[in-house]
N, C-alpha and C positions, 0 to 999 in steps of 0.2 A: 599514695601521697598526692595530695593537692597541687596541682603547678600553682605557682604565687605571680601577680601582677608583671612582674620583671620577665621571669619567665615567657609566660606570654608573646612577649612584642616583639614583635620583628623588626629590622632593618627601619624599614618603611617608618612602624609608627616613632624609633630612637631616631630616623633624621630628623623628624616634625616635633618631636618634645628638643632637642637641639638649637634649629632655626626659631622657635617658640621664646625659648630661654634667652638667644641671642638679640632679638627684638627687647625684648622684654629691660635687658641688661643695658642695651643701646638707648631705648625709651628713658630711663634712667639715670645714663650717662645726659642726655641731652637737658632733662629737666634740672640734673644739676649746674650743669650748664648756663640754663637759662639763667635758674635762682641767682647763682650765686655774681651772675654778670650784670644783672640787673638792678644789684643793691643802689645806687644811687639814684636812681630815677626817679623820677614825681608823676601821679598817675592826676590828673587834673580832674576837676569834681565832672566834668561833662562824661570823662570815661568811668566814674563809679557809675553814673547815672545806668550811662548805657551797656555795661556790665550787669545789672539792677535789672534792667529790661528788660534785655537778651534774656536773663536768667528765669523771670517772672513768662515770657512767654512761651519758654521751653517747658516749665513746668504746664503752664494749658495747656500746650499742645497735647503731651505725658496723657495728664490728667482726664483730657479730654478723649483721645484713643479710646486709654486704658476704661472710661465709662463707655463709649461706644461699642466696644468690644464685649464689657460683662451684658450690657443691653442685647444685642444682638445673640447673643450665647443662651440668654434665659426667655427671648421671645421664641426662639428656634431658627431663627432666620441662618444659623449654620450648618440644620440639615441638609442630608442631600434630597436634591428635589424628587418630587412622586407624582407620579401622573394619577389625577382621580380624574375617575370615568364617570360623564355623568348618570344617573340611576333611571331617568324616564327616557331614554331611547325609543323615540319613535319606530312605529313598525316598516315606513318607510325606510328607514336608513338602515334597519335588519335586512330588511328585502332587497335593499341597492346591491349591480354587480361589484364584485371586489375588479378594480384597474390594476394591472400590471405592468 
């Protein structure tokens, strides 16, 4: 018989799905929080702006990476490096003693 996912986990990984959930629940609570504390407020057109901004430059940043990254991925420049030797080796430097 198959062990199933619950099975599985020990101790360790039920504290960390626990603490996970508690954050998660707290995160939650606090956004309700905010919302619902914040219903009378007036957001002034200077904060949509810069709300507009912030949000417009995150996305270049994003965007910008996220192309740097496929660039970089399809030039190769993510391999790992390789030593190429050059092909016309002089006979001098055949001939030179090896330093230790």
């Amino acid at each position: 018989m198959p062990k199933t996912a619950a099975s599985r986990m020990g101790v360790g990984s039920w504290i960390i799905l626990i603490v996970l959930l508690s954050l998660l629940v707290i995160t939650g609570v606090i956004v309700y929080l905010g919302w619902t504390l914040g219903n009378s407020t007036d957001v002034p057109t200077s904060g949509y702006a810069a709300m507009a901004f912030g949000v417009i430059i995150s996305l270049a940043v994003g965007f910008g990476l996220m192309a740097l990254l496929f660039y970089s991925s399809r030039k190769g420049y993510d391999e790992p490096p390789v030593l190429i030797a050059p092909e016309d080796d002089s006979a001098e430097s055949r001939n030179a003693p090896e330093t230790k």
